[in-house]
N, C-alpha and C positions, 0 to 999 in steps of 0.2 A: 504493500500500500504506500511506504514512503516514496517508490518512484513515480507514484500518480499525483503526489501532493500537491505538484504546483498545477497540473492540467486541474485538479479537483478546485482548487481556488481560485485558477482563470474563469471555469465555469459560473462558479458562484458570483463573481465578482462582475463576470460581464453578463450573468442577468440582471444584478443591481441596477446595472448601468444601461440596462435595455428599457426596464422598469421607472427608471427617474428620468430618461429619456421621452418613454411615452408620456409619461405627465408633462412634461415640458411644452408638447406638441400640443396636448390638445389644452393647456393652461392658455397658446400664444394663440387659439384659435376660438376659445372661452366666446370671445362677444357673437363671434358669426355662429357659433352652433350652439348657443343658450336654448334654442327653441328643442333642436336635437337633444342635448343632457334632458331638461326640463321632461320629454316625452320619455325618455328611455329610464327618467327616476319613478315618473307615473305606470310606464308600465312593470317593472320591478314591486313597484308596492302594491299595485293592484293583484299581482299575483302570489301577495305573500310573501316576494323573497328580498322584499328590504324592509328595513323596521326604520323611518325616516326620521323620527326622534330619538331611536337608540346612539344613531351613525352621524348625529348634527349635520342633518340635510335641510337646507333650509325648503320651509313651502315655497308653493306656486307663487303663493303672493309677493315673497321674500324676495323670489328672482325675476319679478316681473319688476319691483320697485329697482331692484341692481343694475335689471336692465336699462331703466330709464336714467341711469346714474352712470351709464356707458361701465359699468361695473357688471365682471362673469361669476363663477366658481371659485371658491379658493384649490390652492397646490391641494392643501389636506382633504378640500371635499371629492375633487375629481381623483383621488389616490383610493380612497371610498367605493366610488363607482366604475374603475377601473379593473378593484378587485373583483369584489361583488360580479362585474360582467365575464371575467374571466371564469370563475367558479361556476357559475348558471351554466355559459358556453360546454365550460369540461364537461357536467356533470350531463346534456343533454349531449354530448358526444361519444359519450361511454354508455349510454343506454342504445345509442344510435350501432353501436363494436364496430366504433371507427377504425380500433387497429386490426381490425382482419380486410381492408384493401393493401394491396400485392403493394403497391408504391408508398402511398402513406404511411404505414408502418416504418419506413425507414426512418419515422421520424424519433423512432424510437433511441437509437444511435445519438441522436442532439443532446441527450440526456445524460450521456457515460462518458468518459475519458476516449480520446481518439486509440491512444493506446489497450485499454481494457476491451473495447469495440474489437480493434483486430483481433486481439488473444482470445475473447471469450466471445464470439460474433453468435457461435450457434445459442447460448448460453442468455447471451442480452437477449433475441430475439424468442427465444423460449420464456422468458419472463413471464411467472404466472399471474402478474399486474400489468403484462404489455399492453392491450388495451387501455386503461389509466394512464401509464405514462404518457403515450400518443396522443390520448387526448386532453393530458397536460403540455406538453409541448406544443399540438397544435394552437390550443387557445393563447397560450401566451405569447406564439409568434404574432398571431392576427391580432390582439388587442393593444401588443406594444408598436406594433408599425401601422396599425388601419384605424387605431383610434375606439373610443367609446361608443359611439354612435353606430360603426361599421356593419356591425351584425344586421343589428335593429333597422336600421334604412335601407340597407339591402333585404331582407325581410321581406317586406311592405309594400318595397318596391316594384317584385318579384313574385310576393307568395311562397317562397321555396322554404325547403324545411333547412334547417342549420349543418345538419350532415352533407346534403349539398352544398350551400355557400361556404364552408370549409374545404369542400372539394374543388371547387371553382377558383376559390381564394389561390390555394397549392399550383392551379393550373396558373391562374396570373401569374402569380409571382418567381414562376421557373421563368416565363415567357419577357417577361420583362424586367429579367436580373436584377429585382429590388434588393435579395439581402448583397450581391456584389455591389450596387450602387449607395447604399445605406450605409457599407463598410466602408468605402471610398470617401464619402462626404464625413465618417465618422475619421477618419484618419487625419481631417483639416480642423480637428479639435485646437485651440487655441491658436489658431492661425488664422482663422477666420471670425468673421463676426455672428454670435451665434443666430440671427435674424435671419441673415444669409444662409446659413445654411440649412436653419429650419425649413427658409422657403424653398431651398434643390431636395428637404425629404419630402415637403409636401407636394413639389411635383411628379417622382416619385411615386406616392401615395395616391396622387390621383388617375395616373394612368393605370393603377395597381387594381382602384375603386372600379373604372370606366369596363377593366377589361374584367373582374370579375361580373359585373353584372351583364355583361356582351355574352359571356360563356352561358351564364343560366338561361338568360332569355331563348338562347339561340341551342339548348339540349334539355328540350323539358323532358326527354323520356328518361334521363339521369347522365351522368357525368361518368368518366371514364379516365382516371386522372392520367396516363400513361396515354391511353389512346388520344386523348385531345394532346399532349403536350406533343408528344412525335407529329399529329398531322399537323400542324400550325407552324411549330419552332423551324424546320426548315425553309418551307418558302416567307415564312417572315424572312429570314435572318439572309435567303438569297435576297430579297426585296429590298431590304437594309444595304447589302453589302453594292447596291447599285443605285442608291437612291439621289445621286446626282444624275443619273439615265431619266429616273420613275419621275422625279418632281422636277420643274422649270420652273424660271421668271421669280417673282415673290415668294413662292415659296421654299425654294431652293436658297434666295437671299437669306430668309429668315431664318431655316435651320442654320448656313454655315456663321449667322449673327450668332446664334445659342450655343455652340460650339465655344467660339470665339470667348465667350461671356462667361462660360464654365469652366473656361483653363483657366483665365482670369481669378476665378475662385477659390483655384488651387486646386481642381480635378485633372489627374492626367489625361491627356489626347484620348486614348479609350473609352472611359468612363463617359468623357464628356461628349462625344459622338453616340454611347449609347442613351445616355439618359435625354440628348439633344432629337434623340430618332423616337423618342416613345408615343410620340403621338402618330408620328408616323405612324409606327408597329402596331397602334394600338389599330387607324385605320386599314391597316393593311392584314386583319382579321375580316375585316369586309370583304378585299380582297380574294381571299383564302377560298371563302364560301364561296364566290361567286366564281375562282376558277374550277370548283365541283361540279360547274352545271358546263364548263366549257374544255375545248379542247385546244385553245389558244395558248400562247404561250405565257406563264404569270405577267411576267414583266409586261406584257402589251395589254393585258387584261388590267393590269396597275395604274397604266399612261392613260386609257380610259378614262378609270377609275375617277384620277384624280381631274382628270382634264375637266369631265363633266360637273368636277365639284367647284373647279373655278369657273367656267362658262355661266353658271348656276347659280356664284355665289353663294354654295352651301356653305361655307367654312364662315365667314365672314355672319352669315346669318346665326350659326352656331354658337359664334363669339358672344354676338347680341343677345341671343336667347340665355347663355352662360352670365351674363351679367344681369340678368333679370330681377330686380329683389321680392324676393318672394319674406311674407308674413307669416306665414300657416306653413303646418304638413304639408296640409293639401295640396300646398301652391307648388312646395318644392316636388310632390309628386309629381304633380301634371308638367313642370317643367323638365323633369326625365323623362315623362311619355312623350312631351314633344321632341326631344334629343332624339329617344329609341325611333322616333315616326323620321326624322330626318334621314337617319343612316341608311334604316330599312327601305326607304324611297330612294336613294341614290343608290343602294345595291341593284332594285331592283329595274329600275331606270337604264342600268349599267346592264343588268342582264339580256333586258328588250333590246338592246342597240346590239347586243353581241352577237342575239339568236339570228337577227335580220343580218348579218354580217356575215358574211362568206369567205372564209381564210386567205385568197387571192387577194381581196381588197383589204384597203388600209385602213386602220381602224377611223383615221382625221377624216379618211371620206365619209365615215360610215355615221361620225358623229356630226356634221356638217349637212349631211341626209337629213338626220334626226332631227334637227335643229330645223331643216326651211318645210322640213311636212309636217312639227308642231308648232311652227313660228306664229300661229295669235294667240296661242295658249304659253308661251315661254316669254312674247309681250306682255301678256298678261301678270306673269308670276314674276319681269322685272321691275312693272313699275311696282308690284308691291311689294318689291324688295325695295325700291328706292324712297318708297314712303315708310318703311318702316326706319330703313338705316336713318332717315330724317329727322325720326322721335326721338327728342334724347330719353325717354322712359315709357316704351311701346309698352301695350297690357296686353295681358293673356288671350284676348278674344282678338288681337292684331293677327297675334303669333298661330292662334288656334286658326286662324280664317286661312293664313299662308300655308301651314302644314297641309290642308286640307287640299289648297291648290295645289301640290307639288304631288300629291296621291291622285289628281287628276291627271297629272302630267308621268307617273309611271306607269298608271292605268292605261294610257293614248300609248304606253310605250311597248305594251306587252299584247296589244291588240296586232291581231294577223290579217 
């Protein structure tokens, strides 16, 4: 045991530091997600599993007045609701025998010394608490990087039960190298300013969010954590490795801006081109799906892709719709069912252009086709791009009225 002593106290010591970590995130993020804590304390005690004056939680009231004091949570109260979420998460993940999947189980390993792991591999994994452990490790991976709120708004969001969104989560988070990008940013400790670098985990953390709930929507008959990470990770990661081919013009600017801005930070060239590409990657799931239904080659299937998303100004509408301030649940709901209506319409937009597409012709003819045989309905859906981007505070029923035209304009596109 004494040559495990210092791996045993690295352990220990960098889940301290994973654990005062998450509190830090979601403390610097306290005012924008008060509504989020506030529902995810009501629903905890509605069910029994928090006692709100044992834990000095303060009431509804409490944090309604905090709010209007531009005042959140304190460190100790979200250290509270942190735990507590973690605990709920295990204990509905081990009734779920999260560690009997072939992949996830590995997580079992996170828990033991790297060296005790080689020597006793059959022995860890034989564990007659493996189960427990896995779903000790899992939760406390997802709650110290995806936050308080995580579960609970993917949930809702979704419908999906927790043993999936844990399986979803595992698939994100291989797909878009969070824990290499979170070690990297953690390595610019005292070299950078910690603001800074909360905001490279919280992008990070959002592509982590976007693509976990892209997985569930898009595998409601279950998850397959192996099977999704193989079909995906390689033509992402081709798509990546060419994405000054795939994106042009502004958007090509933009990436190698975040690039630029990330070494600056003190991420090396690597890190900072992957963590620069996640939005990318995150779109380029869309991609993925839609080269299942073709026989074209990714990359031309990508040039589409995105072509049709500047032509369209979907990105720029997405921006807008992302900046929405939403009051309610409700609001922030319907502002991801308008996201998921966006994406799913420019897949399928993308799909109608392919099918009429004949692999001798070039895709720019074929989207230029598209383009003058829906040209008073693609009138139509610019000026009401250009009267929304006009509002500096468009409302929901602007946003709902556009989405609706754009489901016109995939519908015109899948018509034979």
């Amino acid at each position: 045991m004494s040559n495990i002593t210092h791996e045993v106290s690295d352990l220990v010591l960098t889940n301290n530091y994973r654990q005062d970590q998450a509190i830090a995130l979601a403390h610097s993020d306290c005012l924008l997600r008060v509504n989020e804590y506030r529902h995810f304390i009501n629903k905890m005690e509605q069910a029994g599993k928090l006692n709100r004056e044992l834990e000095f939680i303060p009431t509804d009231e409490e944090i309604v007045e905090r709010k209007s004091k531009n005042e959140g949570l304190t460190r100790p109260e979200l250290a509270v609701l942190i735990s507590y979420g973690k605990g709920d998460f295990k204990e509905i993940l081990i009734a779920s025998k999260i560690g009997t999947d072939a992949f996830v189980e590995k997580e079992v390993e996170t828990a033991f010394p790297k060296s005790m792991v080689k020597e006793f591999k059959s022995s860890v994994y034989g564990h007659r608490l493996k189960t427990e452990i896995v779903a000790t490790q899992v939760a406390n991976d997802l709650f110290n990087h995806m936050g308080i709120s995580f579960v609970n708004r993917i949930q809702e969001s979704t419908g999906s039960d927790p043993l999936e969104i844990a399986r979803a989560y595992i698939v994100a988070r291989e797909l878009f190298s969070m824990h290499d990008l979170f070690r990297a940013i953690e390595k610019c400790d005292f070299k950078l300013d910690c603001k800074i670098q909360n905001s490279l985990m919280k992008e990070v953390i959002r592509s982590v969010r976007l693509a976990t709930r892209w997985i569930l929507k898009n595998n409601r008959l279950g998850i397959d954590v192996k099977y999704l990470i193989d079909q995906f990770s390689k033509p992402m990661d081709e798509l990546t490795s060419q994405i000054d081919k795939v994106i042009t013009g502004k958007r090509l600017s933009a990436f190698k801006v975040r690039v630029a801005k990330y070494i600056e930070h003190g991420l090396d060239e690597k890190n900072a081109v992957v963590l620069a590409s996640n939005h990318f990657r995150y779109q380029c799931l869309g991609v993925t799906a839609v080269s299942q239904t073709s026989n074209r080659p990714i990359s031309e299937i990508a040039c589409s892709f995105f072509k049709l998303g500047d032509v369209l100004g979907l990105d720029n509408f997405a921006l807008q719709l992302n900046g929405l301030v939403v009051n309610s649940n409700w609001q922030a709901l319907a502002r991801e069912a308008f996201r998921d209506d966006i994406e799913w319409q420019q897949r399928r937009i993308t799909q109608g252009i392919l099918m009429d597409c004949s692999n001798d012709i070039s895709i720019d003819h074929c989207i230029n086709e598209w383009l003058d045989k829906n040209a008073i309905l693609i009138e139509r859906w610019n000026k009401m791009m250009l009267e929304i981007h006009s509002n500096n505070e468009p409302e929901i029923a602007m946003i709902s009225v556009a989405v609706r035209e754009l489901l016109d304009l995939s519908q015109a596109s899948l018509q034979v």
